[in-house]
N, C-alpha and C positions, 0 to 999 in steps of 0.2 A: 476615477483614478485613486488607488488607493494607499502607493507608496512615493507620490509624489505630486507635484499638484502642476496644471497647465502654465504657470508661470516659472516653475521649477526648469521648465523642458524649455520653455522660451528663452532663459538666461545663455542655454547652451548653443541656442540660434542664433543667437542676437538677435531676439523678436522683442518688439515690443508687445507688453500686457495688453495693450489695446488692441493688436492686430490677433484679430480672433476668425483671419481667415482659413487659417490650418487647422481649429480648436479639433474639428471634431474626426480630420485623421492623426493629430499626435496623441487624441484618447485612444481609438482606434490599435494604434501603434503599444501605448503604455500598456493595456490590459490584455496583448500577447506579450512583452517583457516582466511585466511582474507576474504572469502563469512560469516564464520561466524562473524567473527568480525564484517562485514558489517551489517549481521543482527542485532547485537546486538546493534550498533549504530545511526540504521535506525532511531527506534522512534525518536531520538534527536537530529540530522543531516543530512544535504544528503550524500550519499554514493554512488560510493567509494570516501571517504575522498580524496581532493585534494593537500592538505599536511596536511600530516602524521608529527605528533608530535613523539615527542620522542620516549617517551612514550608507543604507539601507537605501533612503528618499535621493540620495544626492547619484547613486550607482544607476538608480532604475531613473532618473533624470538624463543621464549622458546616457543613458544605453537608449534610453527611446529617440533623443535628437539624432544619434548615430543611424538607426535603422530611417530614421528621417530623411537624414541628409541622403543614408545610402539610396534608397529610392528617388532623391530628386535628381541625383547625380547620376542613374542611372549604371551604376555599380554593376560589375558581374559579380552575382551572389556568390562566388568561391573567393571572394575577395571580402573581405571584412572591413566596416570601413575604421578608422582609428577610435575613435571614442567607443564603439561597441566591444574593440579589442580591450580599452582599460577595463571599460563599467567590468568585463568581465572577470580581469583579474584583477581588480579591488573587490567581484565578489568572494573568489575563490580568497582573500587575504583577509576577508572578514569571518569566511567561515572559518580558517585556520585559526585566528586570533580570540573566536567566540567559542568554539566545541572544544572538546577538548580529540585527541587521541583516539581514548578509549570509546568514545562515540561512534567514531572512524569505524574503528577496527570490528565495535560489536554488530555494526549493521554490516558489513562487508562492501561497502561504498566508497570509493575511493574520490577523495577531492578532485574537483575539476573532469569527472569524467560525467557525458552526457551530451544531450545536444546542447549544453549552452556550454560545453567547454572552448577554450580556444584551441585546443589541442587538434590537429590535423592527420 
């Protein structure tokens, strides 16, 4: 896990650190969230991010419990579950508040579009 650590993901479980019955599918789960994260960061930096802001660790934390939970709950996948809905627009409000514009505009990339948009 590279943007956020097993006990990062647990806080948004209410697991405890010791219950390390899930450990090895919410890694599982974290390193297809932070390939997307990567993607969505590509246009605007290289990736994989070599430190991981805050910010960063705490998005790709709720996004992996989310796809967690969605799976235990057995979710229909056109349904998103809510934490996967924020992690994702606190990603797209990180890339706003970190690139600028002219980033934007010179890759032809438009925020939030992609498959880790929430946009429908």
């Amino acid at each position: 896990m590279r943007y956020c650590s097993l006990n990062d993901v647990k806080v948004w479980l209410n697991l405890s650190p010791s219950d390390t019955q899930y450990d090895l599918e919410i890694q599982q789960i974290a390193s297809n969230v932070e390939s997307q994260i990567d993607e969505a960061l590509k246009p605007y930096t290289p990736t994989p991010l070599k430190e991981v802001p805050e910010e960063i660790r705490w998005i790709s934390a709720e996004w992996t419990a989310g796809i967690f939970r969605q799976k235990r709950a057995g979710l229909d996948e056109s349904k998103e579950q809510p934490f996967v809905v924020e992690a994702k627009e606190r990603l797209k409000a990180f890339i706003r508040s970190n690139f600028t514009a002219g980033i934007a505009a010179s890759t032809g990339v438009a925020i939030g579009e992609g498959d880790w948009s929430t946009a429908k």
